[in-house]
C-alpha positions in Angstrom: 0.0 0.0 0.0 1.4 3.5 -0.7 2.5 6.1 1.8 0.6 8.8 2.2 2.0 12.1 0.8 3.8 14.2 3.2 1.8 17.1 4.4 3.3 19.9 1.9 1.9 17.7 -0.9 -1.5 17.2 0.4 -4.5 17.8 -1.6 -7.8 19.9 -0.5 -10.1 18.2 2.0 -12.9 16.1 0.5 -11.7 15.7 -2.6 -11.7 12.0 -3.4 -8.8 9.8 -3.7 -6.5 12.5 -2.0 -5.3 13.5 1.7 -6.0 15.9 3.9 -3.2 18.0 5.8 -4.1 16.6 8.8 -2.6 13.2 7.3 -5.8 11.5 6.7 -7.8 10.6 3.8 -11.5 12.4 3.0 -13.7 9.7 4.8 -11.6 10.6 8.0 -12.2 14.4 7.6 -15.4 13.9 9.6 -17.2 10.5 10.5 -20.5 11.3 8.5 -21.7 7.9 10.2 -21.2 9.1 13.9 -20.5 12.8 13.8 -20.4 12.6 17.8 -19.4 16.2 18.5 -22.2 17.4 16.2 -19.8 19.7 14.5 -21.2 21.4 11.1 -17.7 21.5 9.1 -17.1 23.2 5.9 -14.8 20.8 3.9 -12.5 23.6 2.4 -12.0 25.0 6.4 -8.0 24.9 7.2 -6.3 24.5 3.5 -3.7 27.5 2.9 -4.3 29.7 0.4 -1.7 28.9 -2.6 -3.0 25.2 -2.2 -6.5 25.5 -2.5 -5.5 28.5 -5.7 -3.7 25.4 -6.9 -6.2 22.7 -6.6 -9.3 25.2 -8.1 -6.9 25.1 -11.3 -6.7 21.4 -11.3 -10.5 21.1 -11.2 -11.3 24.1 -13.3 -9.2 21.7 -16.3 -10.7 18.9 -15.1 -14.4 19.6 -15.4 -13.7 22.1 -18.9 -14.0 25.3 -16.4 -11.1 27.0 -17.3 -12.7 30.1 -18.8 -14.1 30.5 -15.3 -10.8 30.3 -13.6 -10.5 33.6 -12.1 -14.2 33.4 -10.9 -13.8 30.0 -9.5 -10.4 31.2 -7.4 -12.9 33.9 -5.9 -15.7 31.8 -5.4 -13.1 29.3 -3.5 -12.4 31.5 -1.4 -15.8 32.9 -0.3 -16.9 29.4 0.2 -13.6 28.5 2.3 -14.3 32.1 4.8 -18.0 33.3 3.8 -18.0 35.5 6.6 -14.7 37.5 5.3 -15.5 38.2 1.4 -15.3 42.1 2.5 -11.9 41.7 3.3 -10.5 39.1 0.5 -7.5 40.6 -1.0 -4.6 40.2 -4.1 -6.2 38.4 -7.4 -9.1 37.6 -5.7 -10.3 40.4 -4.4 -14.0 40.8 -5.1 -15.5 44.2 -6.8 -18.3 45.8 -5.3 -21.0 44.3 -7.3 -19.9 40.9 -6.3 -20.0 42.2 -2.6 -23.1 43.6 -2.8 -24.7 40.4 -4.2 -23.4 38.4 -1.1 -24.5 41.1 1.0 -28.1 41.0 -0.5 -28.1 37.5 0.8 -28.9 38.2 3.9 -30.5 41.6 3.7 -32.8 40.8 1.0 -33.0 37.7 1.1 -35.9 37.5 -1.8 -34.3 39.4 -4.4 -33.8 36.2 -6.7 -33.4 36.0 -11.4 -36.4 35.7 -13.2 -35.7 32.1 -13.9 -35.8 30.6 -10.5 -39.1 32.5 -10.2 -40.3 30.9 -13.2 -38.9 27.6 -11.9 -40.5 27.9 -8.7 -43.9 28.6 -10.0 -43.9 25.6 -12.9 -42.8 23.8 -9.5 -46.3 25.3 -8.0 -48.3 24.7 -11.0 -47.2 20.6 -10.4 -48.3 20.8 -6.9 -52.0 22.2 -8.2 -52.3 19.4 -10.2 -51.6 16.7 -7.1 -54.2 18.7 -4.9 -57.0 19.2 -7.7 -56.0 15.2 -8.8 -57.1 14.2 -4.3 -59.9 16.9 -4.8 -62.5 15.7 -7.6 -63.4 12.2 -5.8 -64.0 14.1 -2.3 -67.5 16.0 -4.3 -67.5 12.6 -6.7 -68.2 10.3 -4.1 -71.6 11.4 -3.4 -72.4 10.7 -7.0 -70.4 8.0 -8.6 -71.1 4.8 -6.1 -75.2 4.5 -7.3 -74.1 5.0 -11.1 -71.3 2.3 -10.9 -73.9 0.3 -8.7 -71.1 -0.1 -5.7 -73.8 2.1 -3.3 -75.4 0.0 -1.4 -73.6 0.6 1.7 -72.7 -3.4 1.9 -69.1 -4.3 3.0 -68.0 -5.2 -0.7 -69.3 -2.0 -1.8 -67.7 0.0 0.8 -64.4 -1.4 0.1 -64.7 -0.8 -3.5 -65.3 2.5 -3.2 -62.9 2.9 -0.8 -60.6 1.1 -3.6 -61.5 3.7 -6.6 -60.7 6.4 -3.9 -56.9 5.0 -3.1 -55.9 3.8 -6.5 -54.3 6.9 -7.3 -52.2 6.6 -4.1 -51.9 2.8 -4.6 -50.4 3.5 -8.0 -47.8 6.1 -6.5 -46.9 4.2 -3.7 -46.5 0.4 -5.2 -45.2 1.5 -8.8 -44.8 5.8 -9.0 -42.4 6.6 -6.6 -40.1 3.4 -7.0 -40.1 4.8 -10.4 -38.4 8.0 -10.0 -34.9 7.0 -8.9 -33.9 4.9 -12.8 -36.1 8.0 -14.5 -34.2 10.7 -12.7 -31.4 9.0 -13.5 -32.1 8.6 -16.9 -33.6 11.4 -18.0 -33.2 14.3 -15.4 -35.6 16.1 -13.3 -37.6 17.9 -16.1 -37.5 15.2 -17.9 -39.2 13.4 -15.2 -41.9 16.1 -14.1 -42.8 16.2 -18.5 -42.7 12.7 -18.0 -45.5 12.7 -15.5 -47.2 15.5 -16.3 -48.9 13.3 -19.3 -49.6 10.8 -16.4 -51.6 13.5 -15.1 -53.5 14.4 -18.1 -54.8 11.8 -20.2 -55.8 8.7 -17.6 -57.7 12.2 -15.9 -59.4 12.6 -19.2 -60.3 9.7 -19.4 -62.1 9.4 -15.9 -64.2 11.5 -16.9 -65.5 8.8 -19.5 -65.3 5.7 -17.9 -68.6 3.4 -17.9 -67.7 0.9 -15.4 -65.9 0.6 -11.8 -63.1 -1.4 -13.2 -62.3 1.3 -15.5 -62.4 3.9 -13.3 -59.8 2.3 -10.9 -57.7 1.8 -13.9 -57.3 5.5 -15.0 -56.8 6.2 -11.1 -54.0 3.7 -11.0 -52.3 5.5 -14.0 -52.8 8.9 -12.6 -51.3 7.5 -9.3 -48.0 7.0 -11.3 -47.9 9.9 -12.8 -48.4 11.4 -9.2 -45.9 9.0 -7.3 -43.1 10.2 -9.6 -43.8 14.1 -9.7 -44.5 14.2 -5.8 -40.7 12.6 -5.7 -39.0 15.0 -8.2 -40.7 17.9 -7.8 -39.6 19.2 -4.3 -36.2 17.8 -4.7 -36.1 20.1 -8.1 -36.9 23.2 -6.2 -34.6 22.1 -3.3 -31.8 21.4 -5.5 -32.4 25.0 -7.4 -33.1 27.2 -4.5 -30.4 29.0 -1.8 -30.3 27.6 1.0 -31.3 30.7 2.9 -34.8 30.8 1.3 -35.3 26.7 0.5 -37.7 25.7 3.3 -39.9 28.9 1.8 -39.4 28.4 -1.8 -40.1 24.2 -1.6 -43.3 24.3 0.6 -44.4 25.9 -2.1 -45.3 22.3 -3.0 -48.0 22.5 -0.5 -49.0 25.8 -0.5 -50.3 25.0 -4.2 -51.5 21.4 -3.5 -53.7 23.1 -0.9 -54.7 25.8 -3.8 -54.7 22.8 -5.8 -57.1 21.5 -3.3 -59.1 24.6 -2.9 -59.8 24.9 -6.8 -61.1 21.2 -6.7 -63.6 21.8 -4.1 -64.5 25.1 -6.3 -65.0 23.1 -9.2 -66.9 20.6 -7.2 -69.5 23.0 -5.7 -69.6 25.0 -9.1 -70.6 21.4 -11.3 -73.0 20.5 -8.6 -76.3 20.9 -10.3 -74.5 20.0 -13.9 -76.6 16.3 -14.9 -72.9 15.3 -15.6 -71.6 17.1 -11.7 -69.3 13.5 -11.0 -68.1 13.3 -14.3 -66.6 16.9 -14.6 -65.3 16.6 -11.1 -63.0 13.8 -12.1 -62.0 15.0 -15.0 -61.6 18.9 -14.8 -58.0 18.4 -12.7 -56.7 18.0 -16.3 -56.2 21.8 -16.2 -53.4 22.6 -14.7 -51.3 19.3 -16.0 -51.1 21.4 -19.8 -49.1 24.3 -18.8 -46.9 22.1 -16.4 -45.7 20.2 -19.7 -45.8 23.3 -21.7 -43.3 25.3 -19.0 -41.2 22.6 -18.1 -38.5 23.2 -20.5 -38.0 26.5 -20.0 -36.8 26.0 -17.1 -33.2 25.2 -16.5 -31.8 21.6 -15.1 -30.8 21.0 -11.6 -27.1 22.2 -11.4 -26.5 19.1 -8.8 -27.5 16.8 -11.0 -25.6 18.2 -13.7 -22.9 17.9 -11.1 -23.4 14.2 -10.8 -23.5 13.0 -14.0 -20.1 14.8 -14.3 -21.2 18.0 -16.7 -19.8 21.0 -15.0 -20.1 23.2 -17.9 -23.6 22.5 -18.0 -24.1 22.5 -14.4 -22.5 26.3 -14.3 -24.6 27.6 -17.0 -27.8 26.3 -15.2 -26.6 27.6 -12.0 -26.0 31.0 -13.4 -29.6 31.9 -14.7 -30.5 30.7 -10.8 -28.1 33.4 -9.2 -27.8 36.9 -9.4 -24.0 37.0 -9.5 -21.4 35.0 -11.1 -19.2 35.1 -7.7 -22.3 32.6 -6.4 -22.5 30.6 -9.2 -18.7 30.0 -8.5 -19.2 29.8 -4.6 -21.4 27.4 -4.7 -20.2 25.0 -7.2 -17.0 24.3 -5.8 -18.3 24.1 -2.4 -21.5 22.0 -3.6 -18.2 20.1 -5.7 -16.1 19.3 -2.5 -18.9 18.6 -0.3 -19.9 15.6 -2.8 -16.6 14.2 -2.9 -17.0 13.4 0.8 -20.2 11.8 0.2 -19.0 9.8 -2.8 -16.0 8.1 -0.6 -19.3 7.1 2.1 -21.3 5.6 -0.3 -18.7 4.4 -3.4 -20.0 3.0 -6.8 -23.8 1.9 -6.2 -26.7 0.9 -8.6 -30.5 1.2 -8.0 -30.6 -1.9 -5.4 -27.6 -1.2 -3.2 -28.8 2.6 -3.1 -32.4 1.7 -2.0 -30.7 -1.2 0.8 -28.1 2.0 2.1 -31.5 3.9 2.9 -31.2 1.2 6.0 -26.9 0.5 6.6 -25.4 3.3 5.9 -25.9 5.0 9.3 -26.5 9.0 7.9 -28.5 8.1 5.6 -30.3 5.4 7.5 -31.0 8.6 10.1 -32.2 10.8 7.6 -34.5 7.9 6.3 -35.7 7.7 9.7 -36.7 11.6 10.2 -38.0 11.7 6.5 -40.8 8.8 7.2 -41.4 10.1 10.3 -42.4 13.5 9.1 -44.3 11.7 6.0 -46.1 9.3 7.8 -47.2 11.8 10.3 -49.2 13.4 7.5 -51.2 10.8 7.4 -51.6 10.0 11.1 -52.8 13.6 11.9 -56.4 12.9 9.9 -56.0 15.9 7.0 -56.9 12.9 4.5 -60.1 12.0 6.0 -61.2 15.5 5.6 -59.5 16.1 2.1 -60.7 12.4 0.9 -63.8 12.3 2.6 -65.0 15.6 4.0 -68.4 15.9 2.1 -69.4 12.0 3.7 -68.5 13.2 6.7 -70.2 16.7 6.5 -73.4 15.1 5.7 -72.6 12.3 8.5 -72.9 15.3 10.9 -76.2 16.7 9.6 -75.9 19.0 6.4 -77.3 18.0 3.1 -75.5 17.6 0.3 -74.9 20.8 -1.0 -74.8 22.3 2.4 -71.7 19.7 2.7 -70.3 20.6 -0.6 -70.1 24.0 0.5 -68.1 23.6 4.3 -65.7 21.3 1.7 -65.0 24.2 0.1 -64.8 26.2 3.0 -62.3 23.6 4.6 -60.1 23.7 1.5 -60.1 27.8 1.1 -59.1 27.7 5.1 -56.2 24.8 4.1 -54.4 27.1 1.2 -55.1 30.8 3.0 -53.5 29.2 6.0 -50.2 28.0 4.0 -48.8 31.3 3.6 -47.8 32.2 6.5 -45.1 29.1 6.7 -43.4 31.3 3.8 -42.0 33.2 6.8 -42.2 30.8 9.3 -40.3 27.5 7.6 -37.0 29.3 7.4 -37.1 31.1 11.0 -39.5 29.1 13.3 -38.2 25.9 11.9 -39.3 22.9 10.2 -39.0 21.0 13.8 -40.7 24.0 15.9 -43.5 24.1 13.1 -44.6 20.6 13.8 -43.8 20.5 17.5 -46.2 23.7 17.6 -49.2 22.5 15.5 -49.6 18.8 16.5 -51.1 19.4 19.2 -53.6 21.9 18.3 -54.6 19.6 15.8 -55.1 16.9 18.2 -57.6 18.7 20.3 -59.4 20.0 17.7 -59.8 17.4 16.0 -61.1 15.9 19.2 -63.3 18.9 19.6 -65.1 18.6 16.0 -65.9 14.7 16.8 -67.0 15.5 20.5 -69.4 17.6 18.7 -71.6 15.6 17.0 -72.3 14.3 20.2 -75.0 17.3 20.6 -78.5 17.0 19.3 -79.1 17.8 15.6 -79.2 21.8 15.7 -77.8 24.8 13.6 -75.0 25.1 16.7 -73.7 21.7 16.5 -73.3 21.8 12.3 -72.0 25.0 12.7 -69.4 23.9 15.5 -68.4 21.0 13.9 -67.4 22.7 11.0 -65.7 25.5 13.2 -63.1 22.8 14.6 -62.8 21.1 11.3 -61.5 24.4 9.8 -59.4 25.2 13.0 -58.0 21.7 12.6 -57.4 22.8 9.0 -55.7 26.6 9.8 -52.8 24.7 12.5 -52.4 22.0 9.8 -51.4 24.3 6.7 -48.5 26.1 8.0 -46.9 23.0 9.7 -47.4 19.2 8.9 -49.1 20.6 5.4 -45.5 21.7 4.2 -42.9 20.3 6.4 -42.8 16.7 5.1 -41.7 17.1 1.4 -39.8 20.4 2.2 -38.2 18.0 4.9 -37.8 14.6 2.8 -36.3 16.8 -0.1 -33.7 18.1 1.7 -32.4 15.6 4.0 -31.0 12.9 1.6 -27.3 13.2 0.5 -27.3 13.6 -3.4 -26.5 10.3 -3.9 -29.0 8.7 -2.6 -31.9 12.1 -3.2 -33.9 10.6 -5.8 -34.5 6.7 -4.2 -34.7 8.4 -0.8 -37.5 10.5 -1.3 -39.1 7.7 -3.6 -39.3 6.0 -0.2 -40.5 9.1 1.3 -43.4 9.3 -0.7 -44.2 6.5 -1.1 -44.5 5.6 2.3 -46.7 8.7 2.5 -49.0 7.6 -0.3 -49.3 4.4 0.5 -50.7 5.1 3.7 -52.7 7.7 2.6 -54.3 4.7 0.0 -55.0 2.2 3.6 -56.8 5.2 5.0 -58.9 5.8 1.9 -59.7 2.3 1.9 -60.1 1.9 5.7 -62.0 4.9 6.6 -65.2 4.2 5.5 -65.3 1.3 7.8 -63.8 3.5 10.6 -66.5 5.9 10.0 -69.0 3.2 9.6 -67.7 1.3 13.1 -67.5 4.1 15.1 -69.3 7.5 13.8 -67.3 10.4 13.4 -66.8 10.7 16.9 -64.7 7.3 17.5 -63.4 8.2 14.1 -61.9 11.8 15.0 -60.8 10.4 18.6 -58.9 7.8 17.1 -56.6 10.4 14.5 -56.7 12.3 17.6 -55.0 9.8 19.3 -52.7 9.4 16.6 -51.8 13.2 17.0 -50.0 12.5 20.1 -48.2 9.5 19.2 -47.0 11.2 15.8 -45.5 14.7 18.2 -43.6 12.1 20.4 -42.0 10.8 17.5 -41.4 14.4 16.0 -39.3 15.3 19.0 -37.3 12.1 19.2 -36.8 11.8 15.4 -36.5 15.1 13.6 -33.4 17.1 13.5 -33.8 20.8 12.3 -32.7 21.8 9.2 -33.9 25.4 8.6 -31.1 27.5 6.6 -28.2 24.7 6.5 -27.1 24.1 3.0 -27.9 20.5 1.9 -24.1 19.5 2.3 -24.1 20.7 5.5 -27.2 18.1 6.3 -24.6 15.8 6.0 -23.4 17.0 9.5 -26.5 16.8 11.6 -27.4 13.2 10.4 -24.3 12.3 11.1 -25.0 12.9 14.9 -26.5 9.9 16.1 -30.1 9.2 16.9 -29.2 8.2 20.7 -27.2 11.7 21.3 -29.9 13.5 19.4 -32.5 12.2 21.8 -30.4 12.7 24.9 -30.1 16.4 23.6 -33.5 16.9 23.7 -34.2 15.4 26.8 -32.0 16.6 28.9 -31.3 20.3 26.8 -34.0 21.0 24.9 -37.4 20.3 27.4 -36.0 21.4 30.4 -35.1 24.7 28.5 -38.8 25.0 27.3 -40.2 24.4 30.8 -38.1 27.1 31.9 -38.8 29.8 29.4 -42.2 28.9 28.8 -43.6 27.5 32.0 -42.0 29.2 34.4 -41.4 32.6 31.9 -37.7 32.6 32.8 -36.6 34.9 30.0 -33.0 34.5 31.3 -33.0 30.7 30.6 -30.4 29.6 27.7 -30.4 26.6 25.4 -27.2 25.4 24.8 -26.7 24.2 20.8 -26.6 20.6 19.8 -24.6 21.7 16.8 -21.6 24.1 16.1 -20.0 25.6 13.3 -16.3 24.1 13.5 -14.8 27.8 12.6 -16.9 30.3 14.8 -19.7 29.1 17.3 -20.9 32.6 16.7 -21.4 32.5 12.9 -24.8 30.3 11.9 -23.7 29.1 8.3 -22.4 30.7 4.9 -25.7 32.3 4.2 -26.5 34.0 8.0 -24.8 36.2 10.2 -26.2 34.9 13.8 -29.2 33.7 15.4 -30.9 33.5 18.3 -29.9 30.3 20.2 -33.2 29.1 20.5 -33.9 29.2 17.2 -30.9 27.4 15.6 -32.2 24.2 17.2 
């Protein structure tokens, strides 16, 4: 075995195949398996500068960047010290313009190119059609059973309408989301979401034509494809595009538009209600939106990471340059983004579909941020949002209203679920993924238990009208936190390597439980009434917050490389941490109103405990965890 180079010939840190000056080679550089002093490390942190000039030249010729060479050596070096670009000096010395756009950063932190705003809303448009594609069975339901002649109320007939109403989720989560990791890798991530848009337009056409039951659950399979795969690209497309000190904000947009997506279904529903064809259209309008998805698509540019990782730098940069508004970031962040996946290559090595879906569960940080990510998805569907947005019309009319009456609080319920998304635009990115959920699971567990205890009172104006008040209360906590917290979360978390088959898991683990509600419901509803059947997601309310708390790491304003870092702190210190830190801390400050109580951080910056990351200046200690 060779020697390793002495320490004058060392090469930068993370960069595979080479040593670090320390004398150890980049999987040493920091356990990313058992990161026990829960350090967030910058990978260029320590190298002198005429060695790291020298090794931005060997990459620049390496990966055909030569013509950005001067750039790149300035980009280094803001990525290496992002706190000192004021004060960088010689060559490299940044103009003013380039200052001012890191400066901007932080103060303005919205003032993005026109392109990542047109990304970002084709991104939205895709999340309309996943809310109006849930929406048109919630009004169908009351119409379609007694045509298909599955409406007798009999076991067999409950299940198969329960059946028609999960296939799209049973198509995602069996066939969809496995889907997206070979597609992804075959064709990109706009060729994916064209890909699926057509999923999400013709089988929805067709619905609206089907004669028969068996039909009917076909086209709803093949829409559930189309679904599993865009719900699995989608957010990792906006994550993957967006800066890091804006991402929670600009990927919740996922949910912020399913829930419009959600809203203009229940429009649609109650504006077709007196049409003769009222099921038909409702099935078949969410076809709408899916036409200027695959129309916008391509004028969008291509994730620069995955550019990155199919090895085309020159077409990663010129992506990543109609996404920033300064060259100086384009060349900050690919470097960094470059060294940061070196490390993560040496974890993982050479992998194909199988061994990446099996590392999801050996490799131990990305077995930790499989963990978190179907925690936070499967809590979706154990708070009871899907019995509302699947079934809220049955279960309005369970309570008392008629069916118009019911079709009308539906809509109500789905205006309350997209209003109430926008305030997470501020919140995801300074509250905190983590405080989000810890904060509105349980206010949607009593209200929930408030809307079933409800229909306990005798038939009366004040018990429709207070059931639907908790329903849409349950609905207002819901929308800024578990509404767009888990694919935010689930797209971040994953190292690239394992992004795409990670949050295929994510998903689909998400979908496929949402399709064993749909089916299970109606029983539940029919077993117990909507009072056992609201006490029982109530119940699962709590358990889902206790796993929240022990599961979930924050992640609000790290960039994804720097995710590596806090899932590499294990689960068991993590836990501890909270325990012993973090609930004692709360008790204090908001039990006992000791404003002079201090939380100390789970994780610190290797360089400056002061300093929050490359794209912050500092924060309140409470908040960064």
């Amino acid at each position: 075995m060779a020697e390793k180079p002495h320490a004058d010939m060392i090469e930068p840190k993370g960069v595979e195949g080479n040593y670090l000056e320390t004398g150890v080679d980049a999987t040493e550089h920091v356990d990313l398996n058992a990161n026990l002093e829960a350090k967030i490390k910058n990978p260029l942190k320590g190298i002198p500068r005429a060695k790291l000039m020298r090794d931005v030249e060997a990459f620049a010729q390496e990966k055909g960047l030569m013509e950005h060479l001067p750039l790149l050596r300035k980009g280094a070096l803001v990525a290496q010290n992002p706190h000192d670009f004021e004060d960088q000096d010689g060559e490299e010395i940044l103009d003013e313009a380039e200052k001012e756009a890191l400066r901007l950063e932080t103060t303005h932190r919205w003032r993005m190119p026109a392109r990542l705003f047109l990304t970002i809303a084709t991104c939205s448009i895709g999340a309309a059609v996943q809310g109006w594609d849930q929406t048109g069975s919630n009004g169908a339901n009351i119409f379609f059973p007694e045509f298909y002649g599955i409406g007798s109320g009999s076991d067999r007939d409950t299940l198969l309408v329960g059946l028609i109403n999960a296939g799209p989720y049973i198509g995602s989560a069996f066939i969809g989301c496995w889907l997206s990791d070979p597609i992804n890798n075959w064709l990109g991530r706009r060729g994916v979401i064209f890909t699926s848009a057509h999923f999400c337009l013709w089988p929805v056409i067709g619905s609206a034509f089907c004669q028969t039951w068996p039909q009917q659950l076909a086209c709803r399979l093949l829409m559930g494809i189309g679904m599993g795969v865009k719900a699995s690209t989608v957010p990792i497309y906006a994550a993957e595009n967006a800066p890091a000190s804006i991402r929670g904000a600009l990927v919740m947009s996922w949910q912020m538009w399913t829930a419009f997506g959600i809203f203009l279904g229940t429009a649609i529903n109650l504006a077709v209600f007196n049409h003769p064809l009222n099921w038909r259209l409702m099935l078949g309008a969410p076809f709408i939106p899916a036409v200027p998805l695959l129309c916008l698509i391509y004028l969008c540019p291509e994730s620069p990471r995955w550019y990155m990782k199919k090895n085309r730098y020159p077409e990663a940069w010129r992506s990543m340059i109609l996404l920033r508004n300064n060259p100086i970031q384009v060349a900050r962040d690919i470097y960094y983004i470059h060294a940061q996946l070196a490390i993560e290559k040496e974890i993982v090595k050479k992998s194909n579909y199988i061994t990446r879906f099996t590392q999801l569960f050996t490799i131990p940080r990305v077995r930790r941020a499989n963990i978190a990510a179907f925690t936070v998805m499967i809590a979706q569907q154990m708070c009871g949002i899907n019995i509302i947005a699947f079934y809220s019309t049955t279960v309005f009319v369970e309570s008392g209203y008629d069916q118009f009456q019911a079709m009308l609080c539906s809509f109500g319920f789905g205006l309350v679920n997209w209003l109430f998304a926008f305030p997470a635009f501020w919140t995801i990115d300074t509250f905190g993924r983590r405080s989000l959920l810890l904060f509105t699971f349980p206010n949607m567990m009593w209200t929930l238990l408030a809307a079933g205890l409800c229909t306990l009172m005798p038939i009366s104006t004040a018990r429709t009208a207070l059931v639907a008040l908790f329903v849409f209360l349950f609905g207002a906590f819901y929308s800024p936190g578990e509404g767009p917290v888990p694919f935010t979360y689930s797209a971040e978390v994953y190292p690239l390597s394992h992004r795409e088959v990670g949050m295929g898991f994510a998903v689909a683990t998400c979908l496929f439980w949402a399709a064993v509600l749909s089916m299970t419901f109606p029983f539940i509803l029919k077993r117990l009434d909507t009072v056992g059947a609201f006490g029982l997601y109530a119940g699962f309310n709590l358990v889902a917050v206790i796993m929240i708390f022990f599961l979930v790491p924050e992640t609000k304003q790290r960039t994804l490389e720097e995710l590596d870092y806090v899932f590499a702190v294990p689960n068991r210190k993590f836990a501890s941490y909270q325990v012993t830190k973090a609930l004692p801390w709360w008790f204090k400050r908001y039990c006992l109103f000791q404003r002079n109580a201090v939380l100390e951080p789970l994780y610190r910056k290797d360089d400056d405990d002061v300093h929050a990351n490359p794209f912050r200046r500092a924060s309140k200690t409470a908040e960064k965890n």
